[in-house]
C-alpha positions in Angstrom: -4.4 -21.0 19.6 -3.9 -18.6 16.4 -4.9 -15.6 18.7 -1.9 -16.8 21.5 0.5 -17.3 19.1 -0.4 -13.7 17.5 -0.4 -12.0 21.0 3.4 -12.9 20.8 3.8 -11.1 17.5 5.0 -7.6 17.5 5.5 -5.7 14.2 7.7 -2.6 14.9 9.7 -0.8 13.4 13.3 0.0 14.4 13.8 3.7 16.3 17.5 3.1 17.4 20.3 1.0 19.4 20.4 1.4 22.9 23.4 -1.4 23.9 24.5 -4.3 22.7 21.4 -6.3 23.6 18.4 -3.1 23.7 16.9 -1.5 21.3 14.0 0.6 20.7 11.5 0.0 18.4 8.0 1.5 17.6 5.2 -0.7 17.2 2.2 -0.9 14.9 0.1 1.7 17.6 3.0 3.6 17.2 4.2 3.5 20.9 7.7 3.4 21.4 9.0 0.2 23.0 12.3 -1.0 24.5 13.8 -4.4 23.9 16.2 -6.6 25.0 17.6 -9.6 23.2 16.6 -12.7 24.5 18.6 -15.7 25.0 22.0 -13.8 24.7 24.6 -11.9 26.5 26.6 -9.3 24.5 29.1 -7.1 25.4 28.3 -2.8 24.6 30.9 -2.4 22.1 31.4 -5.7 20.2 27.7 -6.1 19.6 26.3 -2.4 19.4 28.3 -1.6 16.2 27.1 -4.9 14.8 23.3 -4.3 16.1 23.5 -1.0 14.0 24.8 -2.9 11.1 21.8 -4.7 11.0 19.1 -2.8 12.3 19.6 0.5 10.8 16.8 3.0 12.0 13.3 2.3 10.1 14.1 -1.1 9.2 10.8 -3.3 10.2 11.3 -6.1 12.4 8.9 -8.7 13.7 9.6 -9.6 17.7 8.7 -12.8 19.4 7.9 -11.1 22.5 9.1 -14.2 25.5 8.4 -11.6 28.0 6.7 -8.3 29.1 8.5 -6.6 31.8 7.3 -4.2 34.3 8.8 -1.3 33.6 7.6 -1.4 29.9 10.3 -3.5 28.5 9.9 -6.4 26.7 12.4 -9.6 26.4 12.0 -11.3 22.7 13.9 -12.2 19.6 14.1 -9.9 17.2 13.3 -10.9 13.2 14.5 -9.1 10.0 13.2 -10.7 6.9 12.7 -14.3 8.7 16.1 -14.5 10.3 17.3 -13.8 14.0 19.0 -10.8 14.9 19.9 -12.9 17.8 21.1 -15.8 16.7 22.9 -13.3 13.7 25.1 -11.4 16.7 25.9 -15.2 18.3 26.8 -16.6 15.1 29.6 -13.7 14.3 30.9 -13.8 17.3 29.5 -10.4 18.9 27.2 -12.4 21.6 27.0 -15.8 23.6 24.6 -17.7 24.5 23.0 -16.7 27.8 22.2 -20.3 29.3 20.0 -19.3 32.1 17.6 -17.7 29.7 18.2 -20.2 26.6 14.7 -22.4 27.7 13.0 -19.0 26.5 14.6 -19.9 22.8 13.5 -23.6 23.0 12.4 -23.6 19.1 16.0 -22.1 18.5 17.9 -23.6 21.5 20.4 -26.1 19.7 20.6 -23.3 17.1 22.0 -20.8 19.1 24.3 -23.7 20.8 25.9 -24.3 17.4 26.2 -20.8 16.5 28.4 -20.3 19.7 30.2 -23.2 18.9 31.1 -22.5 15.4 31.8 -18.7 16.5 34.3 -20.2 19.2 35.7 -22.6 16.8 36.4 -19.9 14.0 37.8 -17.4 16.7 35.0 -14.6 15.8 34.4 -11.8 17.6 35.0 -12.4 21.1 36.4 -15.3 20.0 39.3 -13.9 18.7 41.5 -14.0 22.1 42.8 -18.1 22.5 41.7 -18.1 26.2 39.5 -15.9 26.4 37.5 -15.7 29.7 34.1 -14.3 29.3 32.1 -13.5 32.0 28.3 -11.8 31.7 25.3 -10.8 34.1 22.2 -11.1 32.4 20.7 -8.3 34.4 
């Protein structure tokens, strides 16, 4: 069981921002990996500036990969110093909560649900506009 759980374990460190939910990071081997944030949608602008607030280049990260993608990518959530970049960009308001893909965040799930909700409440972010209509694709 210890081995699984490690297998899901990446330590990386951070090599840049590529949108609002990719980055790139370089792992332990020192092969350079693309990521996407799982369990969120985020639009480019809003959540890249924030993204580069908190994951300056260099900074190590731990990623619960969720899912290894064909064309190299991996799907996970991204850690710096035990908290969730994720859930971070949800809770200020720069991301939602991508419900098709939240089952992959099941530890985090009703987390992520409040976070929204308290974004939404407090008008953060993408909050901001009273009737705002937000529509993502997850792909």
């Amino acid at each position: 069981m210890m081995e699984l759980l490690e297998l899901m374990l990446v330590l990386a460190t951070v090599v840049g921002i590529t949108d609002g939910n990719k980055i790139l990071v370089k792992n332990n081997a020192g092969q350079t990996i693309p990521v996407k944030l799982a369990c969120i949608n985020a639009p480019k602008a809003a959540a890249t500036q924030r993204l580069k607030q908190l994951l300056p280049p260099k900074t190590p990260v731990v990623i619960r990969r969720i899912e290894q993608l064909e064309n190299g990518r991996t799907v996970g959530e991204v850690f710096v110093d035990n908290r969730s970049v994720n859930l971070l960009l949800v809770e200020s308001g720069n991301a939602v909560v991508d419900r098709e893909s939240l089952q992959n965040c099941y530890e985090s799930k009703t987390q992520y649900l409040i976070a929204e909700a308290n974004a939404k409440n407090k008008h953060l972010g993408l909050w901001q506009k009273s009737k705002m209509q937000l529509k993502f694709h997850s792909k």
